[in-house]
KOLSEKE-769004 format. One record per atom (N, C-alpha, C, CB): atom name; x, z, y. Coordinates in Angstrom, 1 decimal, decimal comma. Glycine has a CB too. Layout:
BEGIN
{"CA"; {X; Z; Y}} ...
END
This chain:
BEGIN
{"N"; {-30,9; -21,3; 11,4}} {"CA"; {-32,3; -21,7; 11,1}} {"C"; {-32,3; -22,8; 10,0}} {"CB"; {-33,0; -22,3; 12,4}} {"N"; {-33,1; -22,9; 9,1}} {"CA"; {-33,2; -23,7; 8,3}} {"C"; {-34,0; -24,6; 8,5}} {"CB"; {-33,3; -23,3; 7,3}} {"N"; {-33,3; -26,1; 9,1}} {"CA"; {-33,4; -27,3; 9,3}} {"C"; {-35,1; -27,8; 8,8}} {"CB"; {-32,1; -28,1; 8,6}} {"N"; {-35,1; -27,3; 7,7}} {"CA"; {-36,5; -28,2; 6,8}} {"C"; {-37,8; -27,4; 7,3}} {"CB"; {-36,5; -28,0; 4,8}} {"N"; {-37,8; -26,7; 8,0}} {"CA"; {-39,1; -25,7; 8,4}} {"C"; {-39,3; -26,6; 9,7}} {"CB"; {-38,9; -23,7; 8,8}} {"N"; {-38,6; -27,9; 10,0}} {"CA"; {-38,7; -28,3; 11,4}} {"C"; {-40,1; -29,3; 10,7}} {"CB"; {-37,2; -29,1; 12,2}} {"N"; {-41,1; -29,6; 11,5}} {"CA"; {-41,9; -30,5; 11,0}} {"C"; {-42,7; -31,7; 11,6}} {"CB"; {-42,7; -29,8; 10,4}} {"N"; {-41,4; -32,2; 11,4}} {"CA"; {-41,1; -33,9; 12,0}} {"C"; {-42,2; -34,6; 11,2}} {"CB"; {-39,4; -34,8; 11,5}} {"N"; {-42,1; -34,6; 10,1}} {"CA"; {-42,6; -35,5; 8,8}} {"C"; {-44,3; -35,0; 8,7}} {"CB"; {-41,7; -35,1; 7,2}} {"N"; {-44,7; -33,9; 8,6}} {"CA"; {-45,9; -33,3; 8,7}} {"C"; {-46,6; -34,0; 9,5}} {"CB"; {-45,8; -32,2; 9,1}} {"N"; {-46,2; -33,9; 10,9}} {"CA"; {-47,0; -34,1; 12,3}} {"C"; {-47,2; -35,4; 12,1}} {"CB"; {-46,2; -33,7; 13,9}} {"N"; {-46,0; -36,0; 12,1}} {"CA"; {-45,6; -37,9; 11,9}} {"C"; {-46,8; -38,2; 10,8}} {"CB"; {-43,6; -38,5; 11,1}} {"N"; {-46,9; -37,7; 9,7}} {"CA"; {-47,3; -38,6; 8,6}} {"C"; {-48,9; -37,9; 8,9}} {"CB"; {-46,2; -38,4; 6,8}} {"N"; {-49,4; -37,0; 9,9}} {"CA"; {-51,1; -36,7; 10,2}} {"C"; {-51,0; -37,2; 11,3}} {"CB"; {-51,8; -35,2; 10,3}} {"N"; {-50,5; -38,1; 11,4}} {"CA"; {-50,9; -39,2; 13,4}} {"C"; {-51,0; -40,5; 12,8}} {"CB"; {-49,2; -39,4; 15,2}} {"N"; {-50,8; -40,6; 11,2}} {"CA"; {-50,8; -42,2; 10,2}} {"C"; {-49,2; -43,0; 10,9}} {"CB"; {-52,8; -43,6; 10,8}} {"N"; {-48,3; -42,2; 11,3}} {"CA"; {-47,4; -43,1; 12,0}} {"C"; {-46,1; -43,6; 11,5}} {"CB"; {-47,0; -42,6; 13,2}} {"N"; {-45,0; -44,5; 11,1}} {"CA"; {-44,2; -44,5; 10,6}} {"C"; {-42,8; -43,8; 10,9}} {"CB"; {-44,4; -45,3; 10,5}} {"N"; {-42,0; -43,9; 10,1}} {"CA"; {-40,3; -43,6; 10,9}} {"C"; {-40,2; -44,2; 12,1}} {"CB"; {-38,8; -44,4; 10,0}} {"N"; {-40,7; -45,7; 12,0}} {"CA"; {-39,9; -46,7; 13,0}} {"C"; {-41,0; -46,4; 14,2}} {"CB"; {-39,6; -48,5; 12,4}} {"N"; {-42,2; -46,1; 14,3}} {"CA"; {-43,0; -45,8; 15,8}} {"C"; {-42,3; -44,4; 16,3}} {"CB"; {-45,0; -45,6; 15,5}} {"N"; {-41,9; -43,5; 15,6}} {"CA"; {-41,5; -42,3; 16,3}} {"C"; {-40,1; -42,9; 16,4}} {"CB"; {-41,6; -40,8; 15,5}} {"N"; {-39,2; -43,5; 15,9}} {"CA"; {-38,0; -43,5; 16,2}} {"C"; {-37,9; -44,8; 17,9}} {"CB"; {-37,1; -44,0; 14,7}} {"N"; {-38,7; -45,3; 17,7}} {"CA"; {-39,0; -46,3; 19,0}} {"C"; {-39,4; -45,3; 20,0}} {"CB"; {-40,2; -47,6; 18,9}} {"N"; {-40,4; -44,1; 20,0}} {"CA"; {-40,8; -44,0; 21,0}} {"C"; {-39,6; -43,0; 21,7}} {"CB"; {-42,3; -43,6; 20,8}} {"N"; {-38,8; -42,4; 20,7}} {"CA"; {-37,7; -41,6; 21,3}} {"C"; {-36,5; -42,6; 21,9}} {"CB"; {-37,2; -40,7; 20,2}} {"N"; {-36,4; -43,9; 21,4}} {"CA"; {-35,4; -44,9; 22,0}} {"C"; {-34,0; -44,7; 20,9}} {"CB"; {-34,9; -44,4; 23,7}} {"N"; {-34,4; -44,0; 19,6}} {"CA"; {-33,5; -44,0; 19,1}} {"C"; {-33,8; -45,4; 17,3}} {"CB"; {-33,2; -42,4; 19,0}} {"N"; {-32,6; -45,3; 16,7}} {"CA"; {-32,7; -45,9; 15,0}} {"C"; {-33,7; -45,1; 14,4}} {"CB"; {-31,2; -45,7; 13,9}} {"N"; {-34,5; -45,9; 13,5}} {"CA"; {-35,1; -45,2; 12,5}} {"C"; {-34,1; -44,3; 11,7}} {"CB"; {-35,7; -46,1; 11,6}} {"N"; {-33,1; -44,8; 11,5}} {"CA"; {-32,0; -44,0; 10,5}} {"C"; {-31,7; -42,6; 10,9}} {"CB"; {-30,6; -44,8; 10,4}} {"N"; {-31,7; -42,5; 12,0}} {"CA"; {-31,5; -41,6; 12,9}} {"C"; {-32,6; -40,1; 12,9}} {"CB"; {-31,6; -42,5; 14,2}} {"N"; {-33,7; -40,9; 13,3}} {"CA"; {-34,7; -40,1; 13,0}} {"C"; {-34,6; -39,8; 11,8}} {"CB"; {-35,9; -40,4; 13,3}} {"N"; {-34,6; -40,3; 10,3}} {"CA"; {-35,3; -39,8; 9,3}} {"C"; {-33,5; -38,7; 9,1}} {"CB"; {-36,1; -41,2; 7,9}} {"N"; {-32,8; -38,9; 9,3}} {"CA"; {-31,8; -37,8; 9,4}} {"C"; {-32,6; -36,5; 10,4}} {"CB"; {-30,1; -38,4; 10,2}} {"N"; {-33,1; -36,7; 11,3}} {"CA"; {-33,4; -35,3; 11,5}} {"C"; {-34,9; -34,4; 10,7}} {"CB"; {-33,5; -35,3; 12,9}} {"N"; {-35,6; -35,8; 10,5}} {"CA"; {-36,8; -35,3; 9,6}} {"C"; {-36,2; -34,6; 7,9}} {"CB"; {-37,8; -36,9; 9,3}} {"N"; {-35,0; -35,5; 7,7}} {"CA"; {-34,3; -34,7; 6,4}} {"C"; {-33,7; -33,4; 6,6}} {"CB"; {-33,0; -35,5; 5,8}} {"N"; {-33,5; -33,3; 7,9}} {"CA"; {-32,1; -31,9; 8,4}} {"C"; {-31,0; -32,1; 8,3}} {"CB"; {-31,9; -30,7; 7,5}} {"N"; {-30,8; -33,2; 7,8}} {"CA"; {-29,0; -34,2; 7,7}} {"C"; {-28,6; -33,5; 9,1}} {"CB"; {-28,9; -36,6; 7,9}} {"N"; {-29,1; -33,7; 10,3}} {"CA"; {-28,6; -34,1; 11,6}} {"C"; {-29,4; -32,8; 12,0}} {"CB"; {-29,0; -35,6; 12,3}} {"N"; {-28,7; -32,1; 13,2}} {"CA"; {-30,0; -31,1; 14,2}} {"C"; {-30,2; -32,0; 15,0}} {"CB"; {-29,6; -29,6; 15,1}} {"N"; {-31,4; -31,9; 15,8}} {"CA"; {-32,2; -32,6; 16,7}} {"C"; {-32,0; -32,2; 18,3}} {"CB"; {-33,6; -32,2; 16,2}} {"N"; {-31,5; -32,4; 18,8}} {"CA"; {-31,6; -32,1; 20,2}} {"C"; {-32,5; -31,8; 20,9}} {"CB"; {-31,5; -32,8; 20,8}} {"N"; {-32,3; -30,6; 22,0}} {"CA"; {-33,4; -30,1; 22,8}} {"C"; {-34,4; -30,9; 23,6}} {"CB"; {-32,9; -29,2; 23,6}} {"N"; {-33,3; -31,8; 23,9}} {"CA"; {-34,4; -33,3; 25,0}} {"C"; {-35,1; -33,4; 23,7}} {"CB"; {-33,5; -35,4; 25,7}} {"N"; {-34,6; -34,3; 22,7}} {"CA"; {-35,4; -35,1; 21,7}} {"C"; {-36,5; -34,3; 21,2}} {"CB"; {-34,7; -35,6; 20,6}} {"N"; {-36,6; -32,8; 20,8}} {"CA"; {-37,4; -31,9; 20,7}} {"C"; {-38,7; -32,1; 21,9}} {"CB"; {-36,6; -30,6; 20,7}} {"N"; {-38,4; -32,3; 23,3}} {"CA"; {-38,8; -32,0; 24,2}} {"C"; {-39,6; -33,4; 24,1}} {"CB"; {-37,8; -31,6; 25,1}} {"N"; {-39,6; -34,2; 23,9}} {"CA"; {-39,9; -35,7; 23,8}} {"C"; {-40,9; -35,7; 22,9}} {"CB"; {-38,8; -36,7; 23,4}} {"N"; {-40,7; -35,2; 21,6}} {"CA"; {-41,4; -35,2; 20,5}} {"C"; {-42,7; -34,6; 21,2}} {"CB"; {-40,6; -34,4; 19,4}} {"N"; {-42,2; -33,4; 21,2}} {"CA"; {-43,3; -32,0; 21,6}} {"C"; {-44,6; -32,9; 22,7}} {"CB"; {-42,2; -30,4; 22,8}} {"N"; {-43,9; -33,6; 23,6}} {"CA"; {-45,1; -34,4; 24,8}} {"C"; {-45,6; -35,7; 23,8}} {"CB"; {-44,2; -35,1; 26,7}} {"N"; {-45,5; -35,8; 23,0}} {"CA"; {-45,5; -37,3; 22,2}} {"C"; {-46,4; -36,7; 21,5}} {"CB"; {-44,0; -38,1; 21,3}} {"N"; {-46,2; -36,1; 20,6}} {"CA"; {-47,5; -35,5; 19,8}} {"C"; {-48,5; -34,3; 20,2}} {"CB"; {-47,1; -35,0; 18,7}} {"N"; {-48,4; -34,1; 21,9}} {"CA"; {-49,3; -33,3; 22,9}} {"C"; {-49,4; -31,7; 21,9}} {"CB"; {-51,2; -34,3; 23,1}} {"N"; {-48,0; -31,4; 21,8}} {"CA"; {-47,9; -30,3; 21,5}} {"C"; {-46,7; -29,8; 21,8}} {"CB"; {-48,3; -30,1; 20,4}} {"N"; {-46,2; -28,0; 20,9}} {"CA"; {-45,1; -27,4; 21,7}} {"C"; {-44,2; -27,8; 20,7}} {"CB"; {-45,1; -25,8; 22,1}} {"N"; {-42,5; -27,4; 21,4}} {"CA"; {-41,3; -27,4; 20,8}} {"C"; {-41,8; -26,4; 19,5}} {"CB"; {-40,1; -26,9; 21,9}} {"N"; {-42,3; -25,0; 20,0}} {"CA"; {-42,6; -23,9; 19,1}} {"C"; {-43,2; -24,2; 17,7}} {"CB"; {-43,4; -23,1; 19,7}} {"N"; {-44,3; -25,2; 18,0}} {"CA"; {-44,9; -25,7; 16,6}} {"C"; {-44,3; -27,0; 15,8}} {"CB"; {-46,6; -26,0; 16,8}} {"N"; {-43,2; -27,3; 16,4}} {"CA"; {-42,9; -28,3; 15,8}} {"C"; {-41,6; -27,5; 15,2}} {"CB"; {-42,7; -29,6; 16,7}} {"N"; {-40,7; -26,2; 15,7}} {"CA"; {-39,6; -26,0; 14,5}} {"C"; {-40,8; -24,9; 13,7}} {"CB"; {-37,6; -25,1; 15,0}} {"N"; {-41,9; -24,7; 13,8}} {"CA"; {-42,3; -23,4; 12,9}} {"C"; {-42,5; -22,0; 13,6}} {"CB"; {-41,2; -23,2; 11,8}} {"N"; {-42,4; -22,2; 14,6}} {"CA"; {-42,3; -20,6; 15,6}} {"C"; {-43,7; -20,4; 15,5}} {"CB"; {-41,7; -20,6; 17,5}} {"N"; {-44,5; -21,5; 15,6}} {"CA"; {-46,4; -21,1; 15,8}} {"C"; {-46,8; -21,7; 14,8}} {"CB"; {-47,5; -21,7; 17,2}} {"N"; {-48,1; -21,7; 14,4}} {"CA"; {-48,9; -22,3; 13,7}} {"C"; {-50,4; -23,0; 14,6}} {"CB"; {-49,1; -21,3; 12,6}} {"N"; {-50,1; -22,6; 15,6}} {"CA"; {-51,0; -23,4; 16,8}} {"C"; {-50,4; -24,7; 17,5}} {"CB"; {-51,2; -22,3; 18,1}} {"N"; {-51,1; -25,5; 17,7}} {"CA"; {-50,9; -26,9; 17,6}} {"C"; {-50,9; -27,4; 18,9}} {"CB"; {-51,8; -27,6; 16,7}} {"N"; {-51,8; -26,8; 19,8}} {"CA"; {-52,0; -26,7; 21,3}} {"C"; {-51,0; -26,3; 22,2}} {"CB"; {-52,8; -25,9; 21,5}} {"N"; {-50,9; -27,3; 23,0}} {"CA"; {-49,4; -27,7; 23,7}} {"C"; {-49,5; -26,0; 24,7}} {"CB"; {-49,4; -29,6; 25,0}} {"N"; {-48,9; -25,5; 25,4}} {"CA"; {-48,9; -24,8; 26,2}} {"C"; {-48,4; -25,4; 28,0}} {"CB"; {-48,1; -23,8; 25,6}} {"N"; {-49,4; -24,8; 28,7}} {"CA"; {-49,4; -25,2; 30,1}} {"C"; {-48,0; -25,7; 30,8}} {"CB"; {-49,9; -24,0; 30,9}} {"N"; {-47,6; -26,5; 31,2}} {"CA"; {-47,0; -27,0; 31,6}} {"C"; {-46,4; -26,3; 33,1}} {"CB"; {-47,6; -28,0; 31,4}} {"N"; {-45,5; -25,9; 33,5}} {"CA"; {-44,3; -25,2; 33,9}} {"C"; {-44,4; -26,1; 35,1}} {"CB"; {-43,0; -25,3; 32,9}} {"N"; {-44,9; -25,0; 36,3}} {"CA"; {-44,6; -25,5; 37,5}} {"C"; {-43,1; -26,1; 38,3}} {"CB"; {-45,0; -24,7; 38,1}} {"N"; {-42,1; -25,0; 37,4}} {"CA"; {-40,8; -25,5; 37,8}} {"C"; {-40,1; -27,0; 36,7}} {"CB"; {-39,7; -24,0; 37,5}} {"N"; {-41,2; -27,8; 36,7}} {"CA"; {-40,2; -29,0; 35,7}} {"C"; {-40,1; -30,5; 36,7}} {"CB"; {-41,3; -29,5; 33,8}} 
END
């Protein structure tokens, strides 16, 4: 998969938010994050998983699978 279709930076920069509020809210460096917003780094499924409830949407629209922005129902088995 090609890293740059992931869209970290998109979502981040239409919520007005910086590197360092998304990299705090995951518990990680800013440096860190902007490696995965670059594609330097792959992202982890937790951290995907974090993201996705942080910006009240899916894993799917955040690497590019959807173009719908609306989280999907939440999974009795979690």
């Amino acid at each position: 998969m090609d890293l740059n279709i992931i869209r970290l930076k998109e979502i981040r920069e239409d919520n007005d938010l910086k590197q360092e509020d998304v990299a705090r809210a995951l518990g990680i460096k800013q440096q860190q994050y902007s490696e995965y917003e670059r594609g330097v780094v792959l992202i982890s499924i937790e951290k995907l998983d974090k993201l996705a409830d942080f910006y009240n949407t899916s894993i799917d629209y955040l690497v590019g699978r959807t173009d719908e922005r609306k989280p999907y129902k939440k999974s009795i088995l979690k």
